[in-house]
C-alpha positions in Angstrom: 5.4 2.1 10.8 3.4 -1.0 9.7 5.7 -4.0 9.1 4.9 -6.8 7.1 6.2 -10.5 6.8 6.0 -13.4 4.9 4.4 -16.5 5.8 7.5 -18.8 6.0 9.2 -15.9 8.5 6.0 -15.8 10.6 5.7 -19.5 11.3 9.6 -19.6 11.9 9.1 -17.3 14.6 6.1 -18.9 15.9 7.7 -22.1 16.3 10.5 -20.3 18.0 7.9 -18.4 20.6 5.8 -21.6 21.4 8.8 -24.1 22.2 9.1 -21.4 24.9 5.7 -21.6 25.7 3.0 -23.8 27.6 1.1 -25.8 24.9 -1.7 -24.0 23.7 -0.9 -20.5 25.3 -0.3 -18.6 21.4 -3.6 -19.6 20.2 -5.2 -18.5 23.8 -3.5 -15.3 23.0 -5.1 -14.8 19.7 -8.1 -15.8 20.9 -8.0 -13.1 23.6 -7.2 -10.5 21.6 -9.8 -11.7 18.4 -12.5 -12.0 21.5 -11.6 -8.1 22.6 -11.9 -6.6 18.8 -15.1 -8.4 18.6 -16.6 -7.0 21.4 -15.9 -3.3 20.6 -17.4 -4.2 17.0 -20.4 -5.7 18.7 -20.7 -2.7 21.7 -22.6 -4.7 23.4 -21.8 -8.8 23.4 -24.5 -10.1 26.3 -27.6 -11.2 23.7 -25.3 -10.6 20.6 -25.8 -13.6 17.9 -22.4 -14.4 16.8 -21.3 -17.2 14.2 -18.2 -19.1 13.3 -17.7 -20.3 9.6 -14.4 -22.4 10.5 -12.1 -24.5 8.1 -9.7 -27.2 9.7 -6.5 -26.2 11.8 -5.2 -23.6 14.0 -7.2 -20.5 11.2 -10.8 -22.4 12.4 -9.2 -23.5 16.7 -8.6 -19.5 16.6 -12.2 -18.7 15.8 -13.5 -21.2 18.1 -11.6 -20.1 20.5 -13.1 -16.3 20.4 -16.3 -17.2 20.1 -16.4 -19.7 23.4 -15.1 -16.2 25.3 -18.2 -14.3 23.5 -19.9 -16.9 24.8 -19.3 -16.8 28.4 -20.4 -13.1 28.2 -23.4 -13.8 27.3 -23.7 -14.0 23.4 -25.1 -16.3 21.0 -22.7 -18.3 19.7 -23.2 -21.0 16.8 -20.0 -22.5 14.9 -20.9 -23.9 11.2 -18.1 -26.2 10.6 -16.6 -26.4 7.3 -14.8 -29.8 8.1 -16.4 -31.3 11.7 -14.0 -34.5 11.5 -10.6 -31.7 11.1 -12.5 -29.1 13.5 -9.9 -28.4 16.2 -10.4 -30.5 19.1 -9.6 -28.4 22.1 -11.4 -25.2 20.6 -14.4 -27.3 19.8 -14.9 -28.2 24.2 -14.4 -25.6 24.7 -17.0 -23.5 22.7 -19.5 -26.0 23.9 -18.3 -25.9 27.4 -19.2 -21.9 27.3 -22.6 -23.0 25.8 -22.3 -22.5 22.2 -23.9 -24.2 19.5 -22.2 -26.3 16.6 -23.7 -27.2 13.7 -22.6 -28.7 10.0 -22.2 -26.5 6.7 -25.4 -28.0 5.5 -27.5 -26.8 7.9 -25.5 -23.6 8.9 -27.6 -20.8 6.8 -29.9 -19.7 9.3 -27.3 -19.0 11.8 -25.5 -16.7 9.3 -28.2 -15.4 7.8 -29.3 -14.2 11.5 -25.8 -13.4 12.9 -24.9 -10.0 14.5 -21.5 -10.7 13.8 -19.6 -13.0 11.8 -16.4 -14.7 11.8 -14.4 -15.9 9.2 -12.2 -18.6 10.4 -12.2 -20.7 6.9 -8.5 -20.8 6.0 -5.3 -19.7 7.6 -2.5 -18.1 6.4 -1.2 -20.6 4.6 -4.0 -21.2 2.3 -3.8 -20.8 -1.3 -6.4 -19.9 -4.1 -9.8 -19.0 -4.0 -12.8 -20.1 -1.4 -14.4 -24.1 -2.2 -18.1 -23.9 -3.7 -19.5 -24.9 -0.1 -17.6 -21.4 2.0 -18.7 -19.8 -1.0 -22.4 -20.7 -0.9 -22.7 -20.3 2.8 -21.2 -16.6 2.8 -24.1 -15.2 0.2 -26.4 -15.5 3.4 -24.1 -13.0 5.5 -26.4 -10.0 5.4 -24.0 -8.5 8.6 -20.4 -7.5 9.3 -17.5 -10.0 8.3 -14.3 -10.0 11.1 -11.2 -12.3 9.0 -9.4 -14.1 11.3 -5.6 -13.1 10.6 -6.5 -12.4 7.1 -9.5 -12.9 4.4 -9.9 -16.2 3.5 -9.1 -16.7 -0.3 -6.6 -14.0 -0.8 -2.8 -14.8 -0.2 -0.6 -13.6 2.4 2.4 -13.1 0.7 1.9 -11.3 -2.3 -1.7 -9.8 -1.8 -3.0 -11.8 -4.7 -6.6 -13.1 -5.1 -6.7 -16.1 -7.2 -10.7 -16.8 -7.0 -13.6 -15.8 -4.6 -12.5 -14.4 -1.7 -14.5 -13.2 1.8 -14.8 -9.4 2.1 -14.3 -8.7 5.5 -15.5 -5.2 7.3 -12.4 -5.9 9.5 -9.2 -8.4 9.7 -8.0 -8.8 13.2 -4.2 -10.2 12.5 -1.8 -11.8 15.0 1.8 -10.8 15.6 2.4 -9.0 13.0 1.0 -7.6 9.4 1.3 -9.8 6.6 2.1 -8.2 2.7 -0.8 -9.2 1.5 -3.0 -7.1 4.1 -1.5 -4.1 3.2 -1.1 -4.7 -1.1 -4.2 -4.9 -3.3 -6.6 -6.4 -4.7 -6.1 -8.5 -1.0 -6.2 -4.8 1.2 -9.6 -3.9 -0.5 -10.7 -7.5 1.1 -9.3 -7.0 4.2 -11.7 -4.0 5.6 -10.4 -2.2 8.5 -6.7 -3.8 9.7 -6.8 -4.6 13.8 -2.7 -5.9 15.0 -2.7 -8.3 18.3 0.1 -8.5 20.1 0.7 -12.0 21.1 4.8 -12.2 21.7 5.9 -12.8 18.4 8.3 -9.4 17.8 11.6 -10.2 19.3 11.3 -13.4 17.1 11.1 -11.4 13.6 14.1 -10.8 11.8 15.0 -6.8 11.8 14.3 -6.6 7.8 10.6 -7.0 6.8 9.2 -8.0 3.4 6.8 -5.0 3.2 6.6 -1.5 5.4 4.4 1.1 5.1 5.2 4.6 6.4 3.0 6.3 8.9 2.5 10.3 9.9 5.1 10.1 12.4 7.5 8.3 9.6 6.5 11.1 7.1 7.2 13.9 9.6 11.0 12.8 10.5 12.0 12.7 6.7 10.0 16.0 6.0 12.8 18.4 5.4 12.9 21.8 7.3 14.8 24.8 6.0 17.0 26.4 8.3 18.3 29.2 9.8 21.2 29.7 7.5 18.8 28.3 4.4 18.8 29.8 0.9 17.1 28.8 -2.0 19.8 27.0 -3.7 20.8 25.1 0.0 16.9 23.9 0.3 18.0 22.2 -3.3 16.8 23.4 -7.1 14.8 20.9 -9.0 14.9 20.8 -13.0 11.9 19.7 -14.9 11.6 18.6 -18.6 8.3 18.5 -19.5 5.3 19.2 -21.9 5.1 19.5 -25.5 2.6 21.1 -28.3 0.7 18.3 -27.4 0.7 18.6 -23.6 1.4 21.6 -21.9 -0.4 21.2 -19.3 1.5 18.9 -18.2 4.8 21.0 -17.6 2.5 23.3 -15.3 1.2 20.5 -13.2 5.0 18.9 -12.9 5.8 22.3 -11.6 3.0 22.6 -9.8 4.2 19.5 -7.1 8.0 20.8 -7.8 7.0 24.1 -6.3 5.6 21.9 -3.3 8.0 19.5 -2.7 10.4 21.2 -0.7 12.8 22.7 -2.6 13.9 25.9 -3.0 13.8 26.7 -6.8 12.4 24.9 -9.7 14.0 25.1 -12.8 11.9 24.5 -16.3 13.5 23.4 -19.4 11.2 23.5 -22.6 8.9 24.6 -25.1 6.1 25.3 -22.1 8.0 28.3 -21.0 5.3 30.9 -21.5 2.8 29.1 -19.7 4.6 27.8 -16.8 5.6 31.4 -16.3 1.8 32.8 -16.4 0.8 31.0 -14.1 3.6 30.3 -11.8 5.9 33.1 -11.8 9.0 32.3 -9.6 9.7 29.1 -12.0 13.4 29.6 -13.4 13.3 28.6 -17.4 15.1 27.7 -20.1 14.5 26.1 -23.9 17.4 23.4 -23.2 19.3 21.4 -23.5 19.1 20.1 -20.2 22.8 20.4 -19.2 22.9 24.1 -19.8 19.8 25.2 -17.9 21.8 25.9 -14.9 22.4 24.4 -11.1 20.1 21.7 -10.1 20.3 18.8 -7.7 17.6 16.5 -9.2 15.7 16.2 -12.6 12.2 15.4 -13.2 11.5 14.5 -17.0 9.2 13.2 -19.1 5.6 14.0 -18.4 4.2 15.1 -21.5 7.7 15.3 -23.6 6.9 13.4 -26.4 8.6 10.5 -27.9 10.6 13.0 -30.6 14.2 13.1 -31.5 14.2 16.0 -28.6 12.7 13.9 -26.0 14.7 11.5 -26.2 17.7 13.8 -26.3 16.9 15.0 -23.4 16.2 11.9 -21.4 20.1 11.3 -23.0 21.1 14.5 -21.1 19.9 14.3 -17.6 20.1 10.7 -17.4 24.0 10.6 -18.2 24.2 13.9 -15.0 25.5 12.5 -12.2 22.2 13.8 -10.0 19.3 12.0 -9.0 16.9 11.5 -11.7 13.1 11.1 -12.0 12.0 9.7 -14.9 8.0 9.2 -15.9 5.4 9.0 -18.5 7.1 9.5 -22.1 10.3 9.3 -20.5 9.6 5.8 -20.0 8.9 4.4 -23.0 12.3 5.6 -24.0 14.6 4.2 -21.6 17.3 1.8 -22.3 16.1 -2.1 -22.8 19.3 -2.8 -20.7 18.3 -1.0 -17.7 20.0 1.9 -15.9 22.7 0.1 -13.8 25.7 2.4 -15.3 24.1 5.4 -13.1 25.7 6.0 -10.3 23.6 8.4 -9.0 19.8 7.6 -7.7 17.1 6.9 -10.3 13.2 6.8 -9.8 10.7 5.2 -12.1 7.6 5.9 -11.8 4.8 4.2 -14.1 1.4 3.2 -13.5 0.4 -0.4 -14.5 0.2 -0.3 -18.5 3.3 1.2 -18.6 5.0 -1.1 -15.9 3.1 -3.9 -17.9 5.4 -2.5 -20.9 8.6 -2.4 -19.2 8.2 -5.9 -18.0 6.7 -7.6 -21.4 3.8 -8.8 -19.6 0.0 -8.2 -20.1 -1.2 -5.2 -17.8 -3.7 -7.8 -16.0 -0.4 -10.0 -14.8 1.2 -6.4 -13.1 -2.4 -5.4 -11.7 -3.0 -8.8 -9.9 0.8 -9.4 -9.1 1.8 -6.1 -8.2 4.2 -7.3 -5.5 6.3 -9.5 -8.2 6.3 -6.8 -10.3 7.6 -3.9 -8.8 10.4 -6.1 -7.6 11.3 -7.4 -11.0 11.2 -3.7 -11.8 13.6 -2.1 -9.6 15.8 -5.3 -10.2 15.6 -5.0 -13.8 16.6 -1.2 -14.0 18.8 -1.0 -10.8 16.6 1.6 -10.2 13.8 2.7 -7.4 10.3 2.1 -8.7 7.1 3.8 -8.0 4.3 1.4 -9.1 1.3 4.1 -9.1 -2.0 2.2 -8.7 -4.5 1.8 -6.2 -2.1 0.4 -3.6 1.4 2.3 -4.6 4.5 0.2 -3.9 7.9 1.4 -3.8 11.2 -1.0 -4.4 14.5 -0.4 -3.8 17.3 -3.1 -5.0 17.9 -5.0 -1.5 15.0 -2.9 0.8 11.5 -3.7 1.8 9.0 -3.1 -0.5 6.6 0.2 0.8 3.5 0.2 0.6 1.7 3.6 0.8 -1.2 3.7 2.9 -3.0 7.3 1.6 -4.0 6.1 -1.8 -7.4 7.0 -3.0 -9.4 6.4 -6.1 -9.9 10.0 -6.6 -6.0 10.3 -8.1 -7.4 8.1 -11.1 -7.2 11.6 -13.0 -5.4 13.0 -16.0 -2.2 14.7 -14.8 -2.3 13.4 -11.5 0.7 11.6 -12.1 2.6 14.8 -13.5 2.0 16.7 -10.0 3.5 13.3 -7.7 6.5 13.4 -10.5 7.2 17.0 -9.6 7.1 16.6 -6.0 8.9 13.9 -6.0 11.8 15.1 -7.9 11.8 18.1 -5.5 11.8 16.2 -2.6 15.1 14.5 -3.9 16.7 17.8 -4.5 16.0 18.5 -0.9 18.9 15.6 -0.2 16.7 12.5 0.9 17.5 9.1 -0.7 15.6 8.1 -3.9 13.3 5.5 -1.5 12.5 7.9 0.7 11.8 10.8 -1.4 9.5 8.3 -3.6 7.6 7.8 -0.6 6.7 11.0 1.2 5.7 12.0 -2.2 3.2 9.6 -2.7 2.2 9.9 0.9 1.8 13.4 0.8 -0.1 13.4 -2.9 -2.5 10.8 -1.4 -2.7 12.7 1.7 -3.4 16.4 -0.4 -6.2 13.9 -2.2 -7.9 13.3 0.1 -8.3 16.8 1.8 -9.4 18.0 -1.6 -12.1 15.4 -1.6 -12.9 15.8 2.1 -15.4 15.7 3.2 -18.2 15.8 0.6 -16.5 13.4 -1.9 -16.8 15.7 -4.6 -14.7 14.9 -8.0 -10.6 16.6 -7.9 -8.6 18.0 -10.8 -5.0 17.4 -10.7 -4.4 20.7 -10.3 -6.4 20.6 -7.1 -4.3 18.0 -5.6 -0.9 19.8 -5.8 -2.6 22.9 -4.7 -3.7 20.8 -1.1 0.1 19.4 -1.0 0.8 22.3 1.9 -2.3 21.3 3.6 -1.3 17.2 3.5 2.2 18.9 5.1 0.7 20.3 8.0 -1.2 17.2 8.8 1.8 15.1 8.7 3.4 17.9 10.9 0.3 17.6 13.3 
């Protein structure tokens, strides 16, 4: 698992590691490892033409730093200083002492127009809004890969905000540990290809991160497994109340990733019956209400329901079950202004950002460049697990890290894509896992089944496609 902290937790536990340490040994460390990612970038460093673009402070020392051990292998190193008079002083000897070159901002095009490799050592983690005019100007002559040092400079580490011009790196090489903003967008699309040094900082970080994001070997111990002794009603039932006259299609794509989620029956309840049936005929159905349909240990509604005296009682009916509960789409636009905090039971949300926009009151640009903030203000608003579906999707659980799922892919930007993670969602939370877990897999796997249905040509998906690859994306996970 990727773990993620803030900035104020990270430089706590630095301070604690280096009053245990020999001055200037954590920075060495960095350097090392920055140095080591470098090199297998660069596959061969003797003759390589390396440059620094460094800022003030320990961000710019670290670059230095890395580029004086380039340097004593035999590359080319020049370091265009940002500010000379707030350059660090010991990184600076020591670059020249390994025989690279430093020169000032205003002279420093050339070397990074000419650079094999560059490194962006402008602003640490602690920097706020967008790049100055000057780091700006400079980094138009880049015409070869970018390595951030810790992070981009411009974005911010804690929420994965970008407040202005930013470097687009090829790769970030971070130290310690991952910080939110790495891992969140629009920041992660800046950060290019994430590298973690290990440089003593672990037993230092409180147990609880600010941000997680599962990996395969995460997925694969909460994948359930039927047993021995298994039936269809112990491997869990899931309802779903979807679809409409207006959308049926999207009662047989909820079904669709209810059928594989997991579970061992889904049940439908609606006016989609006939269709649902043609085309998959083990779903159990029903017209409604809800409560009548029969056994089930989670409900799924909303996709395509309608915003109708019937919709909304049927919202009514699952939501006052004492089952977990899924609710997207149309199901969202009806839910209670006051939140959901009477359930006792688990409850998902699960909008994309227009619709999260609506819950919140806010403009849909405030949840797309914030989307950190919002999700929490979300699941603390409704009491409830939220989904935030976008091109970074972020889970929140009342009083647990926020996850961050890594499969996403713009390929899922595609009508009823939502409908099949609602459906295997809600069946993985018949299955018996916990509403933040459940929310998880199923947006790992649905990202996961994307991308197998894209691979490898690229070609344009269907949702349809997506829940059919959901097996496949389970026997990766399962290796």
């Amino acid at each position: 698992m990727r773990i993620a902290y803030s900035v104020e937790t990270v430089r706590a536990a630095e301070q604690d590691l280096m009053a245990r340490l020999p001055e200037g040994t954590l920075m060495r460390r960095a350097a090392a490892g920055l140095a080591a990612a470098c090199a297998d970038l660069l596959h061969r460093v003797y003759g390589a033409r390396v440059a620094l673009l460094t800022g003030s402070g320990d961000n710019g020392g670290d670059a230095l730093y890395a580029g004086a051990r380039l340097a004593r292998r035999g590359a080319g190193v020049t370091a265009v200083l940002l500010a000379p008079d707030r350059a660090h002083p010991g990184a600076l000897r020591a670059l020249r002492a390994a025989g690279g070159r430093v020169v000032a901002a205003a002279s420093g095009e050339r070397a990074l127009a000419q650079a094999d490799l560059v490194l962006d050592g402008i602003v640490g983690i602690g920097g706020k809004g967008g790049l100055r005019e000057e780091a700006e100007r400079l980094l138009a002559h880049v015409r070869c890969p970018i390595v951030a040092v810790d992070l981009p400079s411009g974005v911010d580490a804690d929420t994965g905000e970008v407040r202005g011009a930013a470097v687009r790196a090829d790769a970030t090489v971070t130290f310690g540990t991952y910080k939110p903003g790495l891992l969140i967008d629009p920041a992660h699309e800046h950060a290019g290809a994430l590298r973690l040094v290990d440089i003593g900082l672990a037993p230092y970080l409180p147990a609880a991160p600010d941000a997680e994001a599962l990996q395969h070997d995460d997925v694969a111990a909460l994948l359930p497994r039927p047993t021995a002794e298994s039936d269809k009603y112990r491997r869990g039932v899931v309802g779903v109340v979807a679809g409409s006259a207006r959308y049926p299609g999207a009662a047989v794509l909820a079904v669709a990733g209810a059928l594989r989620g997991g579970a061992g029956a889904v049940r439908y309840v609606g006016p989609g019956a006939d269709t649902v049936i043609a085309r998959f005929p083990e779903t159990l159905v029903h017209t409604g209400p809800p409560a009548k349909a029969g056994r089930v240990q989670s409900w799924v509604v909303g996709p395509g329901l309608g915003d109708g005296a019937a919709a909304r009682h049927s919202l009514d009916d699952v939501l006052g079950s004492d089952i977990p509960v899924l609710v997207d789409a149309d199901g969202l636009h009806l839910l209670p202004s006051g939140g959901l905090h009477g359930r006792t039971t688990a409850t998902v949300l699960t909008p994309h950002a227009g619709e999260a926009a609506a819950l919140l009151g806010v403009s849909r640009v405030e949840v797309e460049s914030g989307r950190l903030a919002a999700v929490r203000a979300l699941a603390d608003k409704y009491g409830a697990t939220v989904l935030l579906k976008g091109s970074t999707t972020l889970i929140a659980s009342p009083g647990h890290p926020v996850r961050v799922n890594p499969t996403g892919t713009g390929w899922l930007a595609t009508a009823g894509s939502g409908d099949v993670l609602s459906g295997l969602t809600g069946s993985l939370l018949a299955t018996g896992l916990s509403a933040r877990d459940a929310a998880s897999v199923g947006a790992y796997l649905h990202g996961l089944a994307a991308r197998r249905t894209t691979a490898p040509a690229g070609a344009p998906i269907a949702a349809y496609d997506v829940a059919a690859a959901v097996p496949d994306a389970w026997r990766d996970v399962l290796g």
